[in-house]
C-alpha positions in Angstrom: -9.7 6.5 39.2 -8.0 9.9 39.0 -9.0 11.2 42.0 -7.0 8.4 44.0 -3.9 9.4 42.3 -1.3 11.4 44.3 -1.5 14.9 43.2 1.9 15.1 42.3 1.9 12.0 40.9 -0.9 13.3 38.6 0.6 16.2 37.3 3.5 14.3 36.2 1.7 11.9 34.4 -0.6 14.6 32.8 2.6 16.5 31.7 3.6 13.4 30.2 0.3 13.3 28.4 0.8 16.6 27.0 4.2 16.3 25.7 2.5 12.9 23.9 -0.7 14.5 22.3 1.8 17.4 21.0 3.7 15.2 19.0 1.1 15.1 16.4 2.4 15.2 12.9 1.8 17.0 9.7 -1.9 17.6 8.9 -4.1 17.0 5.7 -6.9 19.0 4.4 -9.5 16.5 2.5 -11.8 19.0 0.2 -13.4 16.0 -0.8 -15.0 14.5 2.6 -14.3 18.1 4.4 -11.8 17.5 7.4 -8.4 18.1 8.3 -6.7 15.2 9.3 -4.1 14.8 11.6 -0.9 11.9 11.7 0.0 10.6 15.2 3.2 11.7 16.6 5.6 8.9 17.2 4.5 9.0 20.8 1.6 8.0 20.0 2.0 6.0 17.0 1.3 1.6 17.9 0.7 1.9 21.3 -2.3 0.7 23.1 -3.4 -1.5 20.1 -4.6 1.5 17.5 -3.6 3.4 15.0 -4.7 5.7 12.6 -5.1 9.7 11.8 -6.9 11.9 14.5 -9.7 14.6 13.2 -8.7 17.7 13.7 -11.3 19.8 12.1 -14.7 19.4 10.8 -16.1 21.6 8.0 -19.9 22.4 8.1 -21.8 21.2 5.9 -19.9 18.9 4.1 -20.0 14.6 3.4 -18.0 14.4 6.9 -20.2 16.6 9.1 -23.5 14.5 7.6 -21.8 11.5 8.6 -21.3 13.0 12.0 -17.8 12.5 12.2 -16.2 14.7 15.2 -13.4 16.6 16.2 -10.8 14.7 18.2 -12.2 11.5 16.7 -9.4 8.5 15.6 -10.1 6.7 12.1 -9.0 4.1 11.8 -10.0 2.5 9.0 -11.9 3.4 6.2 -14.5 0.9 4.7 -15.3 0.6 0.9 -18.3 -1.4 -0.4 -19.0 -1.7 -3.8 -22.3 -3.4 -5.3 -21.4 -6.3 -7.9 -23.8 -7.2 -10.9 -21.7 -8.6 -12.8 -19.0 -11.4 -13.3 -16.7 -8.4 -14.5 -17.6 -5.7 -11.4 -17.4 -9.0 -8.7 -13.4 -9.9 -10.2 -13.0 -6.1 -10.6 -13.5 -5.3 -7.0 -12.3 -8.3 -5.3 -8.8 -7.9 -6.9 -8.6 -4.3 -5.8 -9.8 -5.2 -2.4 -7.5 -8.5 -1.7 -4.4 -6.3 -3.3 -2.9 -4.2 -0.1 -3.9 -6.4 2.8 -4.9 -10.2 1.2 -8.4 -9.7 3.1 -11.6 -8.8 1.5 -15.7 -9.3 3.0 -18.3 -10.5 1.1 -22.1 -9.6 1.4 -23.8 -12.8 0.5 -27.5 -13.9 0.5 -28.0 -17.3 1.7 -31.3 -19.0 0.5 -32.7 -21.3 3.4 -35.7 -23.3 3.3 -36.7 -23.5 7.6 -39.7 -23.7 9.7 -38.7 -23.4 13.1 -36.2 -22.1 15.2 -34.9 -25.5 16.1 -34.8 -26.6 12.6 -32.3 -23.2 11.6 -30.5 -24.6 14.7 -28.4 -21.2 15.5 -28.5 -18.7 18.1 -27.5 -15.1 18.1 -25.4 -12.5 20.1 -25.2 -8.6 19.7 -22.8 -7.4 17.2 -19.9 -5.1 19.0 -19.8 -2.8 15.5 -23.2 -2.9 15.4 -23.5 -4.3 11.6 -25.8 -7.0 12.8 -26.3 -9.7 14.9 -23.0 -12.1 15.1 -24.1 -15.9 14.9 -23.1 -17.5 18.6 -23.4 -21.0 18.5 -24.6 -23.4 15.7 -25.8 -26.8 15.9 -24.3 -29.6 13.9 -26.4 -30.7 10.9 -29.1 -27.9 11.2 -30.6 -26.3 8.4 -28.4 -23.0 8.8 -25.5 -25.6 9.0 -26.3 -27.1 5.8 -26.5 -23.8 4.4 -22.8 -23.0 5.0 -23.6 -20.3 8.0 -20.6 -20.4 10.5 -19.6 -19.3 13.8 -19.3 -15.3 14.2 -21.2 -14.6 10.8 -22.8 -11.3 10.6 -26.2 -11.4 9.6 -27.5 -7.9 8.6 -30.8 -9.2 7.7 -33.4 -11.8 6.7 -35.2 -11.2 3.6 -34.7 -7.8 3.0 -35.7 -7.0 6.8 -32.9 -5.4 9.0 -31.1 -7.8 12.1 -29.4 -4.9 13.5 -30.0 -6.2 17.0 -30.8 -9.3 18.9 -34.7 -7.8 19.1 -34.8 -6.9 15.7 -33.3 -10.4 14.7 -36.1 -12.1 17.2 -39.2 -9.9 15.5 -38.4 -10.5 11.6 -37.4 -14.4 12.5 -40.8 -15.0 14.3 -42.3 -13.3 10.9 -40.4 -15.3 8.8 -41.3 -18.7 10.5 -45.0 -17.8 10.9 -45.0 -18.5 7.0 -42.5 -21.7 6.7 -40.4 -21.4 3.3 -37.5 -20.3 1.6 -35.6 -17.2 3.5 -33.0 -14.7 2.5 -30.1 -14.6 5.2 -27.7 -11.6 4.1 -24.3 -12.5 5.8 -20.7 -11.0 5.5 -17.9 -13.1 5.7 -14.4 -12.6 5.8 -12.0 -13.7 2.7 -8.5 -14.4 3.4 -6.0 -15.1 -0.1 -3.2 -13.8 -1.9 -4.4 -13.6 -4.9 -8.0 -13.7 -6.5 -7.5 -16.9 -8.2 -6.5 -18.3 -4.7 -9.9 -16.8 -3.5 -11.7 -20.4 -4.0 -14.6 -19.4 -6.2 -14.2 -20.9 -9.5 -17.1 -19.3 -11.5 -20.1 -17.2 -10.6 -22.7 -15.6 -13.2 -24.6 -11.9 -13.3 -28.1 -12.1 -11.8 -30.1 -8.8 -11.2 -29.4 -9.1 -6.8 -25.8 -9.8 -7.4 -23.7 -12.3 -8.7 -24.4 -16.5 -8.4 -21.9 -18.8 -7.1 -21.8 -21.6 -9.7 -18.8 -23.4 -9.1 -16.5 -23.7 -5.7 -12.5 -24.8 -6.6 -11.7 -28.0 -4.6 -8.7 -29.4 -2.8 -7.6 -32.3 -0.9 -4.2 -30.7 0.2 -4.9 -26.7 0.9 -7.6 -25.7 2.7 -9.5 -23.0 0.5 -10.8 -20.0 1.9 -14.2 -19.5 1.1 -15.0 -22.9 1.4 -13.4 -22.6 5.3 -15.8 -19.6 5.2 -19.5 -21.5 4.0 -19.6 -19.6 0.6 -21.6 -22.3 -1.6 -22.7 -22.9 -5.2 -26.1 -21.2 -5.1 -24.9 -18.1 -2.6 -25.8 -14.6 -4.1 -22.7 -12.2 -3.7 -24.1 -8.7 -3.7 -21.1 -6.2 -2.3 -17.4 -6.8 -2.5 -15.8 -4.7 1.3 -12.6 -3.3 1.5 -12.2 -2.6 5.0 -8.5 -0.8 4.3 -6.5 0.0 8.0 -5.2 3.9 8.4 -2.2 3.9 9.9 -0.8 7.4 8.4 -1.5 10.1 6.3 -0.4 8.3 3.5 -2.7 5.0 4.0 -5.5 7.8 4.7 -5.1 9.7 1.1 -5.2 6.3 -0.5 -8.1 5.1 1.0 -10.0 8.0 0.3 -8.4 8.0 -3.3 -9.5 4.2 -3.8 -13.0 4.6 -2.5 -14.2 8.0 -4.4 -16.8 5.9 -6.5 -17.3 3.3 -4.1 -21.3 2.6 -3.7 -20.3 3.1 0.6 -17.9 4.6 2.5 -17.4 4.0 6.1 -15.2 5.7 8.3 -14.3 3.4 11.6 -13.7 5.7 14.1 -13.3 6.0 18.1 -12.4 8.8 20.5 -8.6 9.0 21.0 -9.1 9.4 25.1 -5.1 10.8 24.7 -4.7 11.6 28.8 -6.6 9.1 30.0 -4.5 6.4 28.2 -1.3 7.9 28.7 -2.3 7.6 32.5 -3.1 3.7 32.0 0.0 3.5 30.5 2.3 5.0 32.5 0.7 3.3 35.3 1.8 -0.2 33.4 5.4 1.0 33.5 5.0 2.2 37.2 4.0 -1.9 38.1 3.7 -1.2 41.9 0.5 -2.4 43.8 -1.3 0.6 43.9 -0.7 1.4 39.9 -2.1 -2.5 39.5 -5.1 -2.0 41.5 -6.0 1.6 39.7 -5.0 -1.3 36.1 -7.8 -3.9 37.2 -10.3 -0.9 37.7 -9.5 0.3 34.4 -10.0 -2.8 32.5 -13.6 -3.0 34.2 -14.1 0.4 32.0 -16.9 0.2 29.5 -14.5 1.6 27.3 -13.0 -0.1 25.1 -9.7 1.6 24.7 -9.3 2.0 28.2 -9.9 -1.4 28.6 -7.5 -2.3 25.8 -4.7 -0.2 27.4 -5.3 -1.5 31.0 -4.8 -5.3 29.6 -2.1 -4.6 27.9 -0.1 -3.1 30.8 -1.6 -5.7 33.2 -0.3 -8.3 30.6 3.3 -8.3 31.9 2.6 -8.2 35.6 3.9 -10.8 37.8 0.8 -10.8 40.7 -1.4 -13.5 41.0 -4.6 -10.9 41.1 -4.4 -10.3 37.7 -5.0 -14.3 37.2 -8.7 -14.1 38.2 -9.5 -10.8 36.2 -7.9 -12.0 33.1 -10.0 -15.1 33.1 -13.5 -13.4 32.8 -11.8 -11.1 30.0 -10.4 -14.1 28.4 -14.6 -15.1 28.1 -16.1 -13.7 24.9 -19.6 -13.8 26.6 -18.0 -11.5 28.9 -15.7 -9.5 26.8 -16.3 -7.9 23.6 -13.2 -7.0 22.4 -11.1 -9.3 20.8 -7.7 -7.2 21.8 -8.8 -7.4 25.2 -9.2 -11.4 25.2 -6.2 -11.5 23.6 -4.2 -9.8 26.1 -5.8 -12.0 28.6 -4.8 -15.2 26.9 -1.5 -14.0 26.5 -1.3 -13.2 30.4 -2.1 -16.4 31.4 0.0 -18.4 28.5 3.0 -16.3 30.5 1.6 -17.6 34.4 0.3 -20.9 33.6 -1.8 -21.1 36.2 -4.0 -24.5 36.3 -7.1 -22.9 37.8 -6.8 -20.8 34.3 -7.8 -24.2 32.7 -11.8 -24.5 32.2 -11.6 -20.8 31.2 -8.8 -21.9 28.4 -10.9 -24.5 26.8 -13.9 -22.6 26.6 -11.7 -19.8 24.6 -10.4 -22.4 22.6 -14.3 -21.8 20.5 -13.9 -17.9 20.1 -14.7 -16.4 17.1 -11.5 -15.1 16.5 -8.6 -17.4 15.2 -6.1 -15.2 17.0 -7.9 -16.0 20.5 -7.9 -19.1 19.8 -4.4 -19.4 18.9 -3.5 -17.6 22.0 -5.7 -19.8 23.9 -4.1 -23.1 22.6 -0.9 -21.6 23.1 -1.5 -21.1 27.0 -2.6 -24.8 27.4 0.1 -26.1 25.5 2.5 -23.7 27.6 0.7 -25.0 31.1 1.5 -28.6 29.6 0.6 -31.9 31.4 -2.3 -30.6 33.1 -3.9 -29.3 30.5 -3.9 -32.9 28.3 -7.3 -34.0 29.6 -9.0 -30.7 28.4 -7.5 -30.9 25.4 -8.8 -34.4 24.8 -12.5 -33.4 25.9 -11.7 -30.5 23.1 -11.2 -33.1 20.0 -14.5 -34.1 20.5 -15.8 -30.6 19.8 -18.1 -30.4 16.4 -16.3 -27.3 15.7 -13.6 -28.3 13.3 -11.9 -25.0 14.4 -11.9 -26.0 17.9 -10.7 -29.8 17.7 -7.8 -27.8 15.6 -6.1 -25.8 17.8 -6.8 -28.7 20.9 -4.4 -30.5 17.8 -2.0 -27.8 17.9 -1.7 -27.4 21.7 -1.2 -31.3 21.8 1.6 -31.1 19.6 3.1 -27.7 21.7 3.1 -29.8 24.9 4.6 -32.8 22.8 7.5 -31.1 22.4 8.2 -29.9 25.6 11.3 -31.2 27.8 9.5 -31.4 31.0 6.7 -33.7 29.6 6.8 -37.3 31.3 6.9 -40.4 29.2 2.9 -41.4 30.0 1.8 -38.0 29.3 3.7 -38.0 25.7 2.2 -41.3 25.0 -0.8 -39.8 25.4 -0.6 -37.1 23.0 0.9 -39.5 20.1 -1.9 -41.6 20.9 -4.3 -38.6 20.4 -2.8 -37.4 17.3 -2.9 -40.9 16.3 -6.6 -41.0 16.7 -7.4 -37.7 14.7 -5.4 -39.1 11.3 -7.1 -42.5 12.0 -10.4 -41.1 12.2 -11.9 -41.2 8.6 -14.5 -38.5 9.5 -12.2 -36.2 10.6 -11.5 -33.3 8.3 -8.6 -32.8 6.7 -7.4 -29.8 8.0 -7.6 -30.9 11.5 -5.5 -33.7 10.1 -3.1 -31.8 8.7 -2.2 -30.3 11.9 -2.0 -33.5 13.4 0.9 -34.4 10.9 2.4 -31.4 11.6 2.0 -32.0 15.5 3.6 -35.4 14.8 6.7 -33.3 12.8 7.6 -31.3 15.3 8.1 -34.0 18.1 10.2 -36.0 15.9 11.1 -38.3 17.8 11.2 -42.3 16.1 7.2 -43.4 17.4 6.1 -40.0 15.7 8.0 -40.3 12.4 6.9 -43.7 12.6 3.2 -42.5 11.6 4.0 -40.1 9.8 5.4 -42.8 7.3 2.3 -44.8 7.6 0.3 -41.9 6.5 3.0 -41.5 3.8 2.2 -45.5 2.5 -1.5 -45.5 3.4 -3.5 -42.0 3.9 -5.1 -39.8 1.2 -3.1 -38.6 -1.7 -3.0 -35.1 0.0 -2.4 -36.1 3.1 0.8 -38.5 1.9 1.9 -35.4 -0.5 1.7 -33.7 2.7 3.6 -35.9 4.4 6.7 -35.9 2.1 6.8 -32.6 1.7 7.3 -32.4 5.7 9.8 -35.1 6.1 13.4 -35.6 4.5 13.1 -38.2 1.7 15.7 -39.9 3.1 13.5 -41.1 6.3 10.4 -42.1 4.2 
C-alpha cells in the first residue's frame, strides 16, 4: 500500500506518526510480572477502537518473558480466572469480578447424554481468541439445545479433552459418540448484572469439580441473565473470569493488584502497528478517491487492527464503493472481528442502500448483541423496504433474532416518511408477536415497547388490551410504560 503513496505525501504522514508514538506517557516498572509499561499519549489514546498500555521493556527471565510477552506489544486487558470449590469462593469471586465493569465469564460443565451428531444438533466455527471452538448454529430442540448451549458459546473441551480447534473439536466428538452416553461440555459464558444477587443463580452447592447449580431465580417481568445465557440447575461452575479492560496505567496497576493470587492470568495483547495506523487514519481524514481506494485495500488486511482502522475511516465516506465492501465485512462468516462488522453496519445504517438488505437480515443472527443492534438499526433506518425482511426475521427460532426484527419494526414505525399501508403493517406484526402465546416474553416485551414509541391511538389501543388481558408481567409492564391516565 505504501509504495503507491506520493513520496511527499508519505513523509508527511510518517512525521505525523512520529509526533503520535512520542506522545507516550509516563511509564511503570512491574517487579512482579517483569515489564515496564508504557501509557498511551493522548494522540493515541481511543482511536482506532483500542486502548491500553504499550510494553516497553521485557525483563529476562521473569513471569512476562515465559509468557512471551514482547516489546512494543499493547495489553489490553488482563484476564483473571479463579477456580471455585466452594459456595463461599464462587460468591467471593463473582462479586469481585462483576464490581468494576458488571460483566463476569463463567467456566461451566454441561452434562449431555447424545449419540450422534445430529442428535447434539450444533455446529462449530473457529474461535478468533483461540480459547475454543465458538458454537455457529444450533438446532431447535436438540439435545445441546436442551442442555442450555447457545449461539457463540465457547467450548474449550468435551470431557476433559481439549476443542481448541475445529479439528480437535471433530476428533474428541467422533471419540465421544463412538461410546453413546453422558458427555462433559466445558463452556464459558458471559454474565451481564449489577449486582451478584441480580446475577440469576439462586443457590449452588460445593462439589469436588466446582460448584452445582441447584436453584435458578425466576421472572416473568425481567429477563435474568444467566438464564438468557443457558446456565441450568445441574451445570457445574468450575472458574469465575474477570476479563478487566486496561485503558491506563492506573486500570493496569489494579488489575495486576487484583489478580496476584488468581489461579490464571492472561494478558490480551496485540502489536500496536503505530505508523501503519496513523497512515490509515490520516488517509480517513484525507477522504479523496485515491485515499479510499488505498482504505478498501486496507480493510482486506489480515490484520485486524488495520482492518479495524480502515472501517472506521471508510465508515463516514459518502461513495457508493464502500457499499459492496462493507457488506461482506458486515458477514460474520466473512469477518471475524466484531469492531469491523460493526463499522460496516454502521456504514450502511448511514447510506441505506436496499441492495444492503439480504446482507442486513443475515447480521441480524450474529453473535454479538452490538451487531445486531447495529444491524436492526440500518433496516429500521432504510424503512419501508426493509418490512418484508423483517417479517421473514420473526419467524427465526432465535429468540435474539425475532427481537431485534421487533425493534427495527418499531424504529420504522415511527418514522415520518412511512405510508399508511406500510404502518399498518408493522402494528399488525407487533400485534402478532404479543398475540402469539409461544412467543417469549422478552421478544414481547419489545413489542410493547415498539407499540410505545409509535403512540399513536391504534397502538395505545393494544397496549391497553395487554394491560386488561396479558400476563401479570407483561400488564405491570405495560403500566409502567404508559401514563395512568390513558389506561
Amino acid at each position: 500500500m505504501l509504495d503507491r503513496i506520493p513520496t511527499l505525501f508519505l513523509c508527511m504522514i510518517v512525521m505525523v506518526a512520529a509526533g503520535f508514538l512520542a506522545g507516550c506517557g509516563h511509564e511503570y516498572d512491574d517487579q512482579e510480572t517483569g515489564i515496564v509499561v508504557k501509557e498511551l499519549g493522548s494522540d493515541l489514546k481511543n482511536r482506532w477502537s483500542f486502548n491500553g498500555v504499550v510494553v516497553e521493556s521485557v525483563k529476562p527471565g521473569l513471569p512476562a518473558d515465559k509468557a512471551s510477552i514482547e516489546t512494543g506489544e499493547l495489553i489490553s486487558y488482563i484476564v483473571d480466572e479463579r477456580q471455585v470449590k466452594t459456595a463461599g469462593e464462587y460468591k467471593k469471586a463473582l462479586v469481585a469480578a462483576l464490581e468494576e465493569d458488571k460483566k463476569a465469564a463463567l467456566r461451566m460443565v454441561k452434562s449431555i447424554s447424545v449419540a450422534t451428531t445430529e442428535e447434539l444438533g450444533i455446529g462449530v466455527k473457529p474461535d478468533p481468541e483461540e480459547r475454543g471452538v465458538v458454537v455457529a448454529s444450533l438446532e431447535p430442540g436438540s439435545k445441546a439445545d436442551k442442555a442450555g448451549i447457545k449461539l457463540d458459546t465457547i467450548i474449550f473441551a468435551i470431557d476433559g479433552k481439549s476443542t481448541k480447534t475445529v479439528e480437535d473439536y471433530g476428533v474428541v466428538l467422533a471419540e465421544v459418540l463412538a461410546s453413546p452416553g453422558e458427555a462433559k461440555f466445558s463452556i464459558i459464558r458471559t454474565i451481564i448484572a449489577p449486582k451478584y444477587r441480580e446475577v440469576g443463580i439462586k443457590e449452588v452447592k460445593d462439589s469436588s469439580n466446582g460448584v452445582i447449580v441447584t436453584e435458578m431465580e425466576v421472572s416473568e417481568t425481567e429477563s435474568i441473565s444467566a438464564d438468557m445465557e443457558g446456565v441450568m440447575v445441574g451445570d457445574v461452575i468450575t472458574h469465575v473470569v474477570d476479563e478487566m479492560q486496561i485503558v491506563n496505567l492506573d486500570n493496569y496497576k489494579k488489575a495486576i493488584k487484583k489478580a496476584v493470587d488468581a489461579d490464571r492470568v492472561i494478558f490480551k495483547r496485540g502489536e500496536l502497528g503505530g505508523i501503519k495506523l496513523v497512515v490509515i487514519d490520516a488517509l480517513g481524514q484525507i477522504g479523496d478517491l485515491k485515499a479510499l481506494e488505498h482504505l478498501l485495500k486496507s480493510l482486506d488486511s489480515e490484520d485486524k487492527w488495520i482492518r479495524r482502522s480502515a472501517a472506521n475511516a471508510l465508515e463516514e465516506m459518502n461513495d457508493e464503493r464502500i457499499i459492496e465492501p462493507f457488506m461482506y465485512h458486515l458477514l460474520e462468516k466473512n469477518e471475524a472481528d466484531v469492531e469491523v462488522r460493526r463499522s460496516s453496519a454502521r456504514a450502511l445504517a448511514r447510506m441505506r442502500p436496499e441492495k444492503a438488505l439480504g446482507a442486513l437480515a443475515e447480521a441480524l443472527k450474529d453473535s454479538s448483541l452490538g451487531v445486531r443492534l447495529d444491524a436492526g438499526q440500518a433496516l429500521g433506518r432504510i424503512g419501508e423496504p426493509a418490512i418484508d425482511i423483517l417479517i421473514e426475521a420473526l419467524r427465526d427460532p432465535d429468540s435474539r433474532v425475532r427481537d431485534s426484527a421487533v425493534a427495527a419494526l418499531g424504529n420504522i414505525g415511527v418514522r415520518e416518511d412511512v405510508s399508511v399501508q406500510a404502518l399498518n403493517s408493522v402494528r399488525n406484526q407487533l400485534k402478532g408477536v404479543l398475540d402469539n402465546p409461544n412467543e417469549e416474553s422478552t421478544v414481547k416485551l419489545t413489542a410493547i415497547q415498539a407499540f410505545g414509541k409509535i403512540g399513536d391511538q391504534e397502538s395505545i389501543s393494544e397496549l391497553k388490551k395487554v394491560a386488561e388481558t396479558g400476563s401479570p408481567g407483561l400488564r405491570a409492564f405495560v403500566k409502567e410504560l404508559l401514563p395512568q391516565e390513558t389506561l
